[in-house]
C-alpha positions as CSV (number, residue, x, y, z in Angstrom):
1,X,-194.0,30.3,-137.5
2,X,-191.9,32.1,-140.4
3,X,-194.7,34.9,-141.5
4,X,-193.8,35.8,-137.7
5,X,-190.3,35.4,-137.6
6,X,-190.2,37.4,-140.9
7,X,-192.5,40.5,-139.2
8,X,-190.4,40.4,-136.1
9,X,-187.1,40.7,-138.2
10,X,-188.6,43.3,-140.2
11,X,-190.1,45.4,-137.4
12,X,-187.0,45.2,-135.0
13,X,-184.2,45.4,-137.6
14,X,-182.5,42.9,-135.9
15,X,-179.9,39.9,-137.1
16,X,-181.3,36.5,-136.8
17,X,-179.9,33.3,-136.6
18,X,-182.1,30.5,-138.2
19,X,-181.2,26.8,-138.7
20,X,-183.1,24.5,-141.6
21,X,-182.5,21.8,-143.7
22,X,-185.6,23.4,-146.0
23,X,-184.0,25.4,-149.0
24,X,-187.3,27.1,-149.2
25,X,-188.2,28.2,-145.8
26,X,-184.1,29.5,-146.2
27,X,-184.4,31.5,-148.8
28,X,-187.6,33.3,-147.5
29,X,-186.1,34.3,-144.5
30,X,-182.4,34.7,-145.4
31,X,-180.3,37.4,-146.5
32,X,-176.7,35.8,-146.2
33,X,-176.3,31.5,-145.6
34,X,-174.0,29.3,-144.4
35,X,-173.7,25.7,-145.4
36,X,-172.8,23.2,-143.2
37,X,-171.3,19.3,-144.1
38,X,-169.8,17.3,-141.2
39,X,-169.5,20.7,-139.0
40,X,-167.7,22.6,-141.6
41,X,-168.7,25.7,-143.9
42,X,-168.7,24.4,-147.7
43,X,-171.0,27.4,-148.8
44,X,-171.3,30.7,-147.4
45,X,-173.2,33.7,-149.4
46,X,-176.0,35.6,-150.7
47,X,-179.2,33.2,-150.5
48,X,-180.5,34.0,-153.8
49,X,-176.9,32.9,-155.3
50,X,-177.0,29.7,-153.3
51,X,-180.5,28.3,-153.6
52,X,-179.7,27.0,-156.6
């Protein structure tokens, strides 16, 4: 399902919204990222800077 979620962001140029609890399949598909605890942002930033 990601290779095509990838392609259709790529192709459309459009923003995406996508939810995971899987750093990896995040940071192949993210540009920007939000962390969530309890509801509330505790991290928000460029994926590469937050993967860690």
């Amino acid at each position: 399902m990601l290779p095509y979620l990838v392609r259709i962001r790529d192709e459309l140029s459009i923003p995406m919204i996508y939810v995971s609890h899987d750093p990896g399949e995040v940071s192949a598909i993210a540009d920007w990222v939000l962390v969530l605890e309890q509801g509330r942002v505790v991290q928000r930033g460029p994926a590469d800077l937050l993967a860690s």
